[in-house]
N, C-alpha and C positions, 0 to 999 in steps of 0.2 A: 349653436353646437355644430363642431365640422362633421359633414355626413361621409361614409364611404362610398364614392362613386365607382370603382371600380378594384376589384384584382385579379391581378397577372401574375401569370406564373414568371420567375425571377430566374435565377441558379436554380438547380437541380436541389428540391425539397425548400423551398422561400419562395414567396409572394411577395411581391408588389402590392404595397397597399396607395390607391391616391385615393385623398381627402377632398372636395368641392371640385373634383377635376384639376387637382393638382396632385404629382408624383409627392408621396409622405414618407416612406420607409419601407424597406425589405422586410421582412420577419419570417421565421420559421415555421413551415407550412402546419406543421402540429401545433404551435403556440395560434396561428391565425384558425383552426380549427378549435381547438379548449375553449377559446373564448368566445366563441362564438361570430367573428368577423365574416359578416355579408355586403353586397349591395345593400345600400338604403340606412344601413344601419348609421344612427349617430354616436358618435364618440363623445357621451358625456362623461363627468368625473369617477364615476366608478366603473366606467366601462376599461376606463384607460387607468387605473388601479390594477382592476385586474389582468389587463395587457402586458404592465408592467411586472407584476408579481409573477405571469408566467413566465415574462420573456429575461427575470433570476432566476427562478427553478431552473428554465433549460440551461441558462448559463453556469450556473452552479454544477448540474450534470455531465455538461461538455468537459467542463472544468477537470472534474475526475476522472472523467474517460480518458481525459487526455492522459493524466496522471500517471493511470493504471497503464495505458497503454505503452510507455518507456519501461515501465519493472512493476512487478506484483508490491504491493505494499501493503501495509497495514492500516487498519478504519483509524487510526487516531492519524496516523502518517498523512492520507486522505484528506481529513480533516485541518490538520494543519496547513496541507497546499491549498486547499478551499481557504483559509482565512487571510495567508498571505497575500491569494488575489483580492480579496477584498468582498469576501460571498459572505453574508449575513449570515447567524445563526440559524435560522430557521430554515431556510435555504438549503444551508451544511448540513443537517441531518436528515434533511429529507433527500438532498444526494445520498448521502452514505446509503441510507434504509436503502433506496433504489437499488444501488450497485451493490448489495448485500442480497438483497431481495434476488436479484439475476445472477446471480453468482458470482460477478465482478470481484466482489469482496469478500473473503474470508480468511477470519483472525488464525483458525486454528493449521489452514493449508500453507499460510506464510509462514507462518510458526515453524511447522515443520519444516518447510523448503530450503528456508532461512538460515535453521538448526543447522542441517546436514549441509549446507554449501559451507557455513561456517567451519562444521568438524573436517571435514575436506580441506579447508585451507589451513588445517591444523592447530585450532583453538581448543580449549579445554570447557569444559562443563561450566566455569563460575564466566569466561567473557563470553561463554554463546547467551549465557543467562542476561547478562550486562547489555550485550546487545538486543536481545528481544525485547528487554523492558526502553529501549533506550527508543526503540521502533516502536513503543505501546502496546507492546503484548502484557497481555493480563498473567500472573502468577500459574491458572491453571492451565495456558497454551502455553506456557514457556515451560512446565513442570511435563505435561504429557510428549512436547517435543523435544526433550532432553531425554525421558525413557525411551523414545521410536530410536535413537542413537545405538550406537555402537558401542560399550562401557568403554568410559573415558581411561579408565586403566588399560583397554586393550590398545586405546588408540597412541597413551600414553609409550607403553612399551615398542608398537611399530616405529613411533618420531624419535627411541632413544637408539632403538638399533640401526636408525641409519646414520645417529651421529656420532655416538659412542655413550659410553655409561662414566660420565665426568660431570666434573662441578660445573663445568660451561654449558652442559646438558641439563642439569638442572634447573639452573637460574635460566635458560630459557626458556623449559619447560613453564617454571613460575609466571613466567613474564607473559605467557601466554594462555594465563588461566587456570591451570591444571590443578588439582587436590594436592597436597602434601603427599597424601598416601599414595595418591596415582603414582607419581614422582619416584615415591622411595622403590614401590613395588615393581615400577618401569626399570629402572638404573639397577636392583638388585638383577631381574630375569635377566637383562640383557648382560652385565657380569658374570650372572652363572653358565648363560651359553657360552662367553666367550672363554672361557676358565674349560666349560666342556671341549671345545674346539682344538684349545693346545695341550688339553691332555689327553 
């Protein structure tokens, strides 16, 4: 069995690990501490299982951080980029739990965030819904982030008065998700202002 004759410190947070007085591999100074990696120690079959199984977990974890770190996303979103790398199942949810567990992830705060950059960029209520579920929001963080909104008829009526109260107003009111009723109620207000104005 190859014995651990020595570790050195590597990069900042990895060790050096050498085997019979031979340099072996870098690892992560917390993975070379979980497992217990000393002087003396041999490197038998289950030792180096579990070497291995730590040194997925942290990949797995780097994995997401990295993730989260470009834009907030959602646990199934997460989960998806973890499998595309090629991070096993078991792996994949115990990153998730982690970065759930620290706050990194949360369904209901993307939900939200999500929601309202959407209504901003002037979506209606059925594509912010389309797109949350399309990000893996579950029904009740797409339903509670839809009420934290603005009524979609008010936001409705703001996008008709800046373009006018027409059938080209409409159809892209539609095209961009809106209710029916939003719609009618939006093109009616904004017709009755304008009706008030020139009279």
């Amino acid at each position: 069995m190859p014995r651990v004759t020595a570790l050195r410190p590597a990069r900042p947070g990895r060790v050096l690990v050498e085997l019979d007085g031979e340099r072996w591999r870098t690892v992560p100074a917390e993975v070379a501490a979980r497992t217990g990696l000393s002087v003396g120690l041999e490197l038998d079959r289950e030792r180096l299982r579990t070497l291995r199984a730590e040194l997925r977990r942290r990949e797995a974890l780097a994995v997401g951080a990295r993730a989260l770190a470009r834009r907030d996303r959602s646990e199934q979103a997460v989960r998806d980029v973890l499998e595309r790398k090629g991070v096993g199942e078991p792996e994949r949810e115990e990153a998730v739990a982690t970065l759930r567990q620290h706050g990194a992830l949360d369904d209901e705060r993307f939900a939200c965030a999500r929601a309202a950059a959407l209504a901003q960029r002037g979506l209606g209520d059925a594509a912010i819904a389309f797109s949350l579920e399309r990000d893996g929001i579950g029904p009740e963080w797409s339903a509670s982030a839809l009420a934290g909104l603005e009524p979609e008829r008010d936001r409705a009526v703001r996008l008709a008065a800046r373009r006018g109260a027409t059938a080209k107003t409409a159809r892209w009111l539609a095209g961009r998700g809106f209710a029916a009723d939003s719609i009618e109620a939006a093109l009616a207000s904004v017709a009755k202002d304008e009706r008030l104005e020139l009279g």
